[in-house]
N, C-alpha and C positions, 0 to 999 in steps of 0.2 A: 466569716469575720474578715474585714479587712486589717493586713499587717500595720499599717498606717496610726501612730495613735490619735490626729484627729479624726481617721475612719471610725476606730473602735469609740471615741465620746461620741461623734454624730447617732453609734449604734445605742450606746446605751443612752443619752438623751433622745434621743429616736420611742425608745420602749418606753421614755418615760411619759413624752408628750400623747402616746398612743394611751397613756393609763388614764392623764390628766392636758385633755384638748385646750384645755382655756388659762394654763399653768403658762404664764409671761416671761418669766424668768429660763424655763425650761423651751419656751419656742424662739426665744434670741439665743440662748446658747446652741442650739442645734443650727440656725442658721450662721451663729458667730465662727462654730467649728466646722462646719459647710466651707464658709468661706477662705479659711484657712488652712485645711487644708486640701482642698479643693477635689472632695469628695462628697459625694451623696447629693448634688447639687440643685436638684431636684428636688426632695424632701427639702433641704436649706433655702432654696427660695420659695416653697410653699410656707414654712414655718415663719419668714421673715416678712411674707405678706399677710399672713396672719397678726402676726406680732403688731404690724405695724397701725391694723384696723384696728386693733383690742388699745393702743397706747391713748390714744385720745389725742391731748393736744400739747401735751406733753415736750418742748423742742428738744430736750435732747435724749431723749431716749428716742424721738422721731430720725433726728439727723446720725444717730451711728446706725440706727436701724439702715437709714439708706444707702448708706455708707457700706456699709456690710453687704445690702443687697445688691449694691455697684460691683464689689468685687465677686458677688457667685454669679452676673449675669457677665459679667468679664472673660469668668474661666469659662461659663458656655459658650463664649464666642457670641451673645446675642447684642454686645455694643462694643464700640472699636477703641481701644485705649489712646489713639492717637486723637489729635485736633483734627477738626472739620477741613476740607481743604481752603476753605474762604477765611478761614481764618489766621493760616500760618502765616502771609506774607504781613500783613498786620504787625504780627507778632514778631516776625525777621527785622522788620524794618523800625521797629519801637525804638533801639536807642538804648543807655542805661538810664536807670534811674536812683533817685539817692532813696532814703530809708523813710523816707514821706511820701516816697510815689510821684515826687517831682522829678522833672526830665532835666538828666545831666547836659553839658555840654557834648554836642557829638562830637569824638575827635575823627568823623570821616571826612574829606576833604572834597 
C-alpha cells in the first residue's frame, strides 16, 4: 500500500474498477486521483482512456477527462509543460492587452 492518500484511493478505486470494468464514475475517479497525486500513473491513464471512449459526446465530461489525462501524461514526462519553441517569441513580443483581448498601447519606445 502506498503511504500517500491519493496512492491509497487510486488503490481502493483500482479494486473497484477491477470488480466493475464499465463503472464511469469509478474510471474518472482513478484516473482524477492518478493525476493528483501523481501515482499509479499507469493504471490513471489507462482508466482515463477508457473513461473517455465509454463518455460519448458528452463535452464536459470529455474536456476534464482530458484535462486530467494532460496532467498524468505530464507527470510521466511523455509531454513537455512548456510552449513549443516557435511559439514563445510570438508570445514575448505580443504586447499588453486590455480585458477584450484588444491590444493596449505599447509603452516600448
Amino acid at each position: 500500500m502506498s503511504d500517500a492518500p491519493g496512492g491509497i484511493l487510486c488503490l481502493i478505486v483500482g479494486d473497484r474498477v477491477a470488480r466493475l470494468p464499465d463503472e464511469s464514475f469509478s474510471l474518472y475517479n482513478l484516473g482524477r486521483f492518478s493525476a493528483v497525486s501523481g501515482q499509479h500513473l499507469a493504471r490513471g491513464e489507462a482508466a482515463m482512456v477508457r473513461f473517455l471512449a465509454m463518455t460519448g459526446a458528452d463535452p464536459v465530461r470529455q474536456s476534464n477527462a482530458h484535462y486530467r489525462l494532460g496532467m498524468i501524461k505530464e507527470k510521466m514526462g511523455t509531454i513537455r509543460r512548456r510552449l513549443p519553441n516557435a511559439l514563445e517569441p510570438q508570445i514575448a513580443n505580443a504586447g499588453p492587452v486590455d480585458r477584450e483581448g484588444g491590444r493596449l498601447p505599447s509603452s516600448r519606445a
